[in-house]
C-alpha positions as CSV (number, residue, x, y, z in Angstrom):
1,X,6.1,32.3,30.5
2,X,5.8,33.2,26.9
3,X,6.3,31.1,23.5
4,X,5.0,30.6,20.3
5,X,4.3,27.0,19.0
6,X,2.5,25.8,16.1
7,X,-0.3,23.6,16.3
8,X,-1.7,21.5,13.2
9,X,-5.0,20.2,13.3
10,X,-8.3,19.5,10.5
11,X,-11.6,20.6,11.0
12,X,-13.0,17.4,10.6
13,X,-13.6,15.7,13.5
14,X,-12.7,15.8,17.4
15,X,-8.8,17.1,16.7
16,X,-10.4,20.4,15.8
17,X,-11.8,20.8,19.2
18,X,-8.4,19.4,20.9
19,X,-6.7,21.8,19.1
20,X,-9.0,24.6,19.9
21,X,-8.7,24.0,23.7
22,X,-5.0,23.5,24.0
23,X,-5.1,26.6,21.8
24,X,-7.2,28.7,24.2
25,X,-5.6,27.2,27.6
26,X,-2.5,28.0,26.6
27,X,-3.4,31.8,25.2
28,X,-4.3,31.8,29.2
29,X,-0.4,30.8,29.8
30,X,0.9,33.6,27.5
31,X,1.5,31.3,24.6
32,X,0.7,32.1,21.9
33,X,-0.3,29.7,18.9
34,X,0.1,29.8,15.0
35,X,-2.9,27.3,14.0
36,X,-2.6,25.2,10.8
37,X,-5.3,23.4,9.5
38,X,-4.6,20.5,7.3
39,X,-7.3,18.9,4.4
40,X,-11.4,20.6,4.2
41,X,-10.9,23.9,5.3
42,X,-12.8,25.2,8.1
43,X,-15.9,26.7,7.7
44,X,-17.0,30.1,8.7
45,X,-18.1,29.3,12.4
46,X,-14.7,27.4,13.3
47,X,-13.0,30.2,11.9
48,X,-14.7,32.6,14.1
49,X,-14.2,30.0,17.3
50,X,-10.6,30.3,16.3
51,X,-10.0,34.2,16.0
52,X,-11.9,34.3,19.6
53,X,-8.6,32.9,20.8
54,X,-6.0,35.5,21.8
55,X,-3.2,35.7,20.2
56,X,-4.1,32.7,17.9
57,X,-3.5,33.0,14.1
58,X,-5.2,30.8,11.8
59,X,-3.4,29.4,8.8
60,X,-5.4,27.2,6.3
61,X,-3.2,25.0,4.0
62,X,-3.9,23.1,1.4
63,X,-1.7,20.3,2.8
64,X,-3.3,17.0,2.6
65,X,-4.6,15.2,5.6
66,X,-2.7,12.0,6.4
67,X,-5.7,9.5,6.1
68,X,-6.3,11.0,2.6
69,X,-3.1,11.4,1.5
70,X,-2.6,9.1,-2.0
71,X,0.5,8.0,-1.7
72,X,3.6,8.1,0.5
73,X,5.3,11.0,-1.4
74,X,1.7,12.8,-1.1
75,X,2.5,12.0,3.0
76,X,6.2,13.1,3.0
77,X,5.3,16.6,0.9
78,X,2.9,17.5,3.3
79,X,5.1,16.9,6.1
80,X,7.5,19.1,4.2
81,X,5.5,22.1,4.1
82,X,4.7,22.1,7.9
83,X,8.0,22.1,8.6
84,X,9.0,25.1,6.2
85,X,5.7,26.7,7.6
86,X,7.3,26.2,10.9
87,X,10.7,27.5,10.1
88,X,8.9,30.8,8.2
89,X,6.9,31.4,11.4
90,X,10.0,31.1,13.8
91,X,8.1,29.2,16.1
92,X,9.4,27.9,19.6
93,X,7.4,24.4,19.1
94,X,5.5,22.3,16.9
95,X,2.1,20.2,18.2
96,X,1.5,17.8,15.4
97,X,-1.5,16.3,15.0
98,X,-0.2,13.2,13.6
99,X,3.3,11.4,13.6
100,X,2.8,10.3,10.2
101,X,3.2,14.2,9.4
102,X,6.7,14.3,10.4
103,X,8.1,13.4,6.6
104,X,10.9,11.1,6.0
105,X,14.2,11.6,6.6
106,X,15.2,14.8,4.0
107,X,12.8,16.4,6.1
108,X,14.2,18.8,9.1
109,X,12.0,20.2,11.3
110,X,13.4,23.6,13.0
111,X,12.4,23.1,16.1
112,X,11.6,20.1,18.2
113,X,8.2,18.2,17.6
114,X,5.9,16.8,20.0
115,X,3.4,14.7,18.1
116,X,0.0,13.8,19.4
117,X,-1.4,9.9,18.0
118,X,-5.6,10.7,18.7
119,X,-5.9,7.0,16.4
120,X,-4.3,4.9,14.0
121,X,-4.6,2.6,11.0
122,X,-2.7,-0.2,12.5
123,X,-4.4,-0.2,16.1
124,X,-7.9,0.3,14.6
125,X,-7.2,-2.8,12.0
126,X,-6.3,-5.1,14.9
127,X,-9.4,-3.9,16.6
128,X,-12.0,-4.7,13.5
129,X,-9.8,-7.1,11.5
130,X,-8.1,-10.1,11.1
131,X,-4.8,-10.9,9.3
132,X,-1.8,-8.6,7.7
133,X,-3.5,-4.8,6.7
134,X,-3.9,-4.3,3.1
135,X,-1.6,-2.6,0.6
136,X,-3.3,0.6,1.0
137,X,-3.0,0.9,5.2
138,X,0.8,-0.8,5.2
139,X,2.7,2.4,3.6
140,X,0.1,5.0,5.9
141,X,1.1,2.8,9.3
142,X,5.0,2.5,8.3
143,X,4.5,6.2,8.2
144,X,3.5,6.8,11.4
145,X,6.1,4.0,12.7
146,X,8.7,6.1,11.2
147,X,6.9,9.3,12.9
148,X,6.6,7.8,16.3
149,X,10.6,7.5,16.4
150,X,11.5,10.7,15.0
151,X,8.8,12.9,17.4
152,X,10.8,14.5,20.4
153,X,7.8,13.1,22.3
154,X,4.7,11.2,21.5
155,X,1.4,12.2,23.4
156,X,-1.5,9.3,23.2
157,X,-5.2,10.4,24.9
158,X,-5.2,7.3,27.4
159,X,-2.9,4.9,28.9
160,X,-5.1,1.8,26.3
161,X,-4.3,3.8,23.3
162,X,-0.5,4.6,24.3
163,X,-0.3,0.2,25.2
164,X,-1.9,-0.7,22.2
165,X,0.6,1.7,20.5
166,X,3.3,0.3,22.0
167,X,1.9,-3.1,21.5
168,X,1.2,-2.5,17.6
169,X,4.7,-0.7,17.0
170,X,6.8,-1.8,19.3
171,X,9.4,0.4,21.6
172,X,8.6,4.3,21.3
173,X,11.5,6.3,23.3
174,X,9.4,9.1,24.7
175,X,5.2,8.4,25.0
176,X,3.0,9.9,27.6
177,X,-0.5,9.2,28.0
178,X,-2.2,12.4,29.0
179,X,-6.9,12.0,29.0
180,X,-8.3,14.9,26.6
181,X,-9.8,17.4,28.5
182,X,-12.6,20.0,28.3
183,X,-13.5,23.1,30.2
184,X,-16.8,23.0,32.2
185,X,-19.7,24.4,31.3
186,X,-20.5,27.6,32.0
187,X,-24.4,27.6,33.1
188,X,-26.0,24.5,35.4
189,X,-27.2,21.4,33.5
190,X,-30.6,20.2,34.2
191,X,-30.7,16.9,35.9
192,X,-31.6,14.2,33.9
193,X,-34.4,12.9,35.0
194,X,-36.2,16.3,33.8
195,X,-35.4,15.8,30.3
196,X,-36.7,14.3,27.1
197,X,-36.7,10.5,27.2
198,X,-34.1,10.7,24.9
199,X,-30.8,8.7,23.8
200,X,-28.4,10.8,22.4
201,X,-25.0,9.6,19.9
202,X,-22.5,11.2,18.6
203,X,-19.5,10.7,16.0
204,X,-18.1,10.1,12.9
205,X,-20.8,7.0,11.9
206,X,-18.9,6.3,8.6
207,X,-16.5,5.1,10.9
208,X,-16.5,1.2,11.0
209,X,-15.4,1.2,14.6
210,X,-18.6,3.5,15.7
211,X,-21.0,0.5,14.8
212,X,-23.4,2.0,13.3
213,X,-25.3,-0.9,12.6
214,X,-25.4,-2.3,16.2
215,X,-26.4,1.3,17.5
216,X,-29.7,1.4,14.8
217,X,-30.3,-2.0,15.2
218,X,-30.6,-1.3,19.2
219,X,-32.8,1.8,18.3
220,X,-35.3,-0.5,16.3
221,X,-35.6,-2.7,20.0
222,X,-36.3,0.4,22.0
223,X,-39.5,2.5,23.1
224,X,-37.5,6.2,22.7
225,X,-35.6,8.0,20.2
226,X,-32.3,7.6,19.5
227,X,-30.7,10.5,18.0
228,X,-27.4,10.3,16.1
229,X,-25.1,14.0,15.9
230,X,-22.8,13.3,13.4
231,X,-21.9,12.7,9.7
232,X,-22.7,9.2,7.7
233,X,-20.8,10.5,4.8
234,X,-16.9,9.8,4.7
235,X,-14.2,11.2,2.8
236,X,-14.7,8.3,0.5
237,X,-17.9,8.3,-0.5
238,X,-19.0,5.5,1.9
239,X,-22.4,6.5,3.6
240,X,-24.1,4.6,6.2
241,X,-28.0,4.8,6.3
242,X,-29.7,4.2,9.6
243,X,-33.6,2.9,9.2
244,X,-34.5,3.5,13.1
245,X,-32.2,5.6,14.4
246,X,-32.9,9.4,13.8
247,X,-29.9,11.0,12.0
248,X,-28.8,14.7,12.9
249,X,-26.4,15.1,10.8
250,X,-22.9,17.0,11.7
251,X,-23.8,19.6,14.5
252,X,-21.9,22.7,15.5
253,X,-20.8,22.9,18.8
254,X,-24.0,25.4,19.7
255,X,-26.6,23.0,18.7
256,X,-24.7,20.1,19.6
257,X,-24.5,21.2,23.5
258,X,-28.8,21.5,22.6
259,X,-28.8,18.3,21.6
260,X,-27.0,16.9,24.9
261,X,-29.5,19.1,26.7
262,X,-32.5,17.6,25.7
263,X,-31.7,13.8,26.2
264,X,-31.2,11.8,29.1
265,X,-28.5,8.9,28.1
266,X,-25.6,9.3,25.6
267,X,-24.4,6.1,23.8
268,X,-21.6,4.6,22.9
269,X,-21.4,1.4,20.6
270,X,-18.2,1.8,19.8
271,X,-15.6,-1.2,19.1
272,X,-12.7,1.1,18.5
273,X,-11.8,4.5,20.7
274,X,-8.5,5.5,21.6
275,X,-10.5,8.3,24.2
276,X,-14.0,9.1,23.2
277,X,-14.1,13.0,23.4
278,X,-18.0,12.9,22.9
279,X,-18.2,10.9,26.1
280,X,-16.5,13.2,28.0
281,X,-18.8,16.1,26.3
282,X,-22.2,13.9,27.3
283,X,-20.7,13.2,30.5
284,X,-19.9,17.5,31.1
285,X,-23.5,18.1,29.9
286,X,-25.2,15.7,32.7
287,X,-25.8,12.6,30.7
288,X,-25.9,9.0,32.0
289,X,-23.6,7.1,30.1
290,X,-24.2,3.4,28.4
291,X,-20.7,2.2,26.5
292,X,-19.7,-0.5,25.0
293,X,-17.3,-2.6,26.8
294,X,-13.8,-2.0,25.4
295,X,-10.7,-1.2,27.3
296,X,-10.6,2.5,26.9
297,X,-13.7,2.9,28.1
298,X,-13.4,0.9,31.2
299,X,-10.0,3.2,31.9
300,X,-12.5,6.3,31.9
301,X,-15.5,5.8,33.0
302,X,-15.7,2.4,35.3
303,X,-17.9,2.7,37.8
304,X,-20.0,5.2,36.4
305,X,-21.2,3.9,33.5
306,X,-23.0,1.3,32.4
307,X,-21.3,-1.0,29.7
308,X,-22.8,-3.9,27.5
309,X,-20.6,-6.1,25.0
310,X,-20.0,-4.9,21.5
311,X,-22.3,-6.0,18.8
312,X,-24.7,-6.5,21.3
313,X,-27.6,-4.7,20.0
314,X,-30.0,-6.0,22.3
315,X,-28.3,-5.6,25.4
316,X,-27.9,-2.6,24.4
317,X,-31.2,-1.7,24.0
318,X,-32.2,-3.2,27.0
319,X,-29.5,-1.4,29.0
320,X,-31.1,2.4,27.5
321,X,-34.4,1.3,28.7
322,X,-33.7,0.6,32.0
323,X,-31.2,3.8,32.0
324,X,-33.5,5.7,30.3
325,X,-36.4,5.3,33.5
326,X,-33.6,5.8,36.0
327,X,-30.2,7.9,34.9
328,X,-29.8,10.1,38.0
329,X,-27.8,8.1,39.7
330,X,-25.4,7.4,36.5
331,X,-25.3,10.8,35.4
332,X,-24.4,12.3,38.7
333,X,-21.1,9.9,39.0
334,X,-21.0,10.2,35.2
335,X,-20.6,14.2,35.7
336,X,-18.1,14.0,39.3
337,X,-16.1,11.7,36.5
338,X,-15.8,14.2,33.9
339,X,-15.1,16.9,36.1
340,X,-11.4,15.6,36.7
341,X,-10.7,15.6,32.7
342,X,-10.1,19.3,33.0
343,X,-8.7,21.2,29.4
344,X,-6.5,23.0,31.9
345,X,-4.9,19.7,33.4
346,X,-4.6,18.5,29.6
347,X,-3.2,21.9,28.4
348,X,-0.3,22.2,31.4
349,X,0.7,18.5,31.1
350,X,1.0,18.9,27.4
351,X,3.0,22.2,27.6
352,X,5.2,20.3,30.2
353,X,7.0,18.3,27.1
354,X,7.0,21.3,25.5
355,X,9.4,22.8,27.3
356,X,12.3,20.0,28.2
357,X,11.9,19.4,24.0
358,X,12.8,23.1,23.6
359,X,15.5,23.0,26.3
360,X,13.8,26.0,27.6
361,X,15.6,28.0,24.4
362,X,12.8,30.4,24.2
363,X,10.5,29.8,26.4
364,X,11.6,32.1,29.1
């Protein structure tokens, strides 16, 4: 089988490495894949990552993202020139990042649209907030509203997030649920026990729904580091500031794989995660797991992890510390877990509403 479809993606956060390993599973398939990248461009390593892909071409717009868009015309213009991107490339397929990409309705796409939701405003305000969304958030959320009916298909990373969805925005025609997945590392991890009495995060921490606070509040309770791999800077301004947990800043995906290796737990005080992609990477590189308890993460990893309530920054502490002295156990079933969230079941079930969007046209 052969094809061309573009994918968008930012090189922000966790999309850039979905988009990265649908990119390279499907090069595998013979497809190949015109990358766009939306908002900061990438730097100099992701844009080596990216031309290791065969076949891949790497296009960096200056489109804006849709969580920084200003305004809804901002939105719809952006939308706009992806799909004239699309139509100059000739492409079979578009994988959009986000629904609320898809423009309004002056906008014709050339080919059909399969749209991935990784989060959204509406879903994470019902998780964090009370009462109607403000000004700001409704225009972004009737957006994607508007984008989840006009996508040929709608791909969510777990069944939660696709009910939530559904339960937030009401009927969407055509919505799979299909778990991100990663390829396996290459070399042996060493067991967990032999590391660093370490706890390991990772993740956007200007993120409300990380809980920051909870997660260095439970590092000020406990007798080992906590180490945080991420940014506390958002595209705001906002910065968070953590007083006993040790900040990392943003790592690579190099040094982040270090980081994994020399700690024994990775945590998770999340109150908001439609998957969790850094769970999965913790779980790949032999680390037990301590979440909090949402419904995502119970979808993922129950049984093999252990889970305390959100906000509880003591039981989370006291949950490392016994984990901490004995993570063998969790990590192993952590690890037998993560094996089944393989990038090339992701890839192939993606590709599968693919080709019933593009009737097969091309892609023969």
């Amino acid at each position: 089988m052969t094809g061309r479809i573009l994918v968008t993606t930012d090189a922000v956060g966790g999309v850039w490495r979905y988009s990265l390993t649908l990119a390279r599973e499907w090069a595998a398939a013979g497809i190949a894949v015109e990358l766009a990248t939306l908002g900061p461009r990438p730097d100099l390593s992701q844009q080596r990552e990216a031309a290791s892909i065969p076949g891949l071409i790497l296009h960096m717009t200056d489109s804006l993202l849709d969580w920084t868009a200003p305004d809804a015309a901002a939105l719809v213009e952006a939308g706009s020139e992806l799909a004239e991107l699309a139509d100059g490339l000739g492409v079979d397929g578009v994988h959009l990042h986000a629904p609320a990409l898809l423009g309004d309705a002056a906008t014709i796409w050339p080919v059909p649209v399969v749209a991935v939701l990784h989060s959204c405003l509406l879903t994470w305000w019902r998780a964090l907030r009370q009462g109607p969304p403000p000004p700001d958030f409704a225009w972004r959320i009737a957006a994607t509203a508007a984008g989840l009916r006009r996508a040929d298909h709608v791909v969510t990373p777990s069944r939660t997030f696709r009910d939530q969805v559904l339960a937030a925005y009401g009927p969407v025609a055509r919505i799979t649920a299909i778990p991100n997945g990663r390829r396996l590392p290459q070399s042996p991890t060493r067991p967990a026990s032999d590391r660093p009495r370490a706890v390991l995060a990772a993740g956007r921490f200007w993120d409300e729904a990380k809980d920051a606070a909870t997660l260095d509040r439970a590092a000020g309770l406990l007798d080992a580091p906590v180490l945080a791999a991420g940014s506390l800077r958002g595209p705001d301004a906002t910065v968070v500031r953590l007083a006993s947990a040790r900040a990392l800043g943003p790592l690579d995906e190099p040094a982040l794989a270090a980081a994994f290796a020399d700690a024994r737990v990775f945590v998770s005080t999340a109150r908001y995660e439609p998957f969790g992609l850094a769970v999965l990477e913790a779980a790949q590189a032999g680390l037990a797991l301590v979440l909090s308890d949402i419904p995502s993460f119970r979808e993922l990893w129950d049984g093999v992890a252990r889970f305390v309530p959100p906000g509880d920054a003591a039981g989370f502490a006291d949950a490392l510390a016994e984990v901490l002295d004995a993570p063998a156990a969790l990590a192993g079933a952590a690890s037998r877990r993560a094996a089944s969230y393989t990038a090339a079941a992701m890839a192939e079930a993606t590709l599968a509403l693919h080709r019933p969007a593009a009737t097969l046209a091309r892609f023969v």
